[in-house]
N, C-alpha and C positions, 0 to 999 in steps of 0.2 A: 234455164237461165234467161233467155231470151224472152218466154213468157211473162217474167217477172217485172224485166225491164221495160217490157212493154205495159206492163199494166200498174208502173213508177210513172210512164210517160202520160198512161193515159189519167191519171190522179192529175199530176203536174197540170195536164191540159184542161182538165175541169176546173182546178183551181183559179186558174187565173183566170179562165172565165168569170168565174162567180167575184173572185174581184175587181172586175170590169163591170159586172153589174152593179154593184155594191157602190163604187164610185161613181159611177153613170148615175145611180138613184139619189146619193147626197149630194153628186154638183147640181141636179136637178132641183132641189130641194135648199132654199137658202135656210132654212131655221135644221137643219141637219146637217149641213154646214161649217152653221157656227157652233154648234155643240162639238163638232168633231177636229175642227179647228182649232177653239181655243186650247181644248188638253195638249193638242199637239205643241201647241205653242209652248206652253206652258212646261211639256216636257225638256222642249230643246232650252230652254233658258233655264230649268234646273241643272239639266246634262251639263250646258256651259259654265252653270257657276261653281261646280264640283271638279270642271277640271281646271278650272281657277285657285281652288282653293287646294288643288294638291301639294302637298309641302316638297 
């Protein structure tokens, strides 16, 4: 059991590494940026208008 959770940990730990790269590379990077920014935009202003529109 301990094995296992060590090696959930050691996942966990590489990931977010690799998402530390990943972000590290596109704030680096303004034209990767804006491509990764606008969807996000774009998502949270659908998100908000849907729970707007909840009857």
């Amino acid at each position: 059991m301990a094995a296992i959770i060590t090696a959930i940990g050691d996942v966990f730990t590489a990931a977010v590494g690799w998402v530390g790269t990943v972000s590290t590379t596109i704030t680096a990077q303004p034209l990767l940026l804006m491509f990764t920014v606008i969807p996000l935009v774009g998502l949270g202003v659908g998100l908000f208008r849907r729970l707007l529109n909840v009857n």
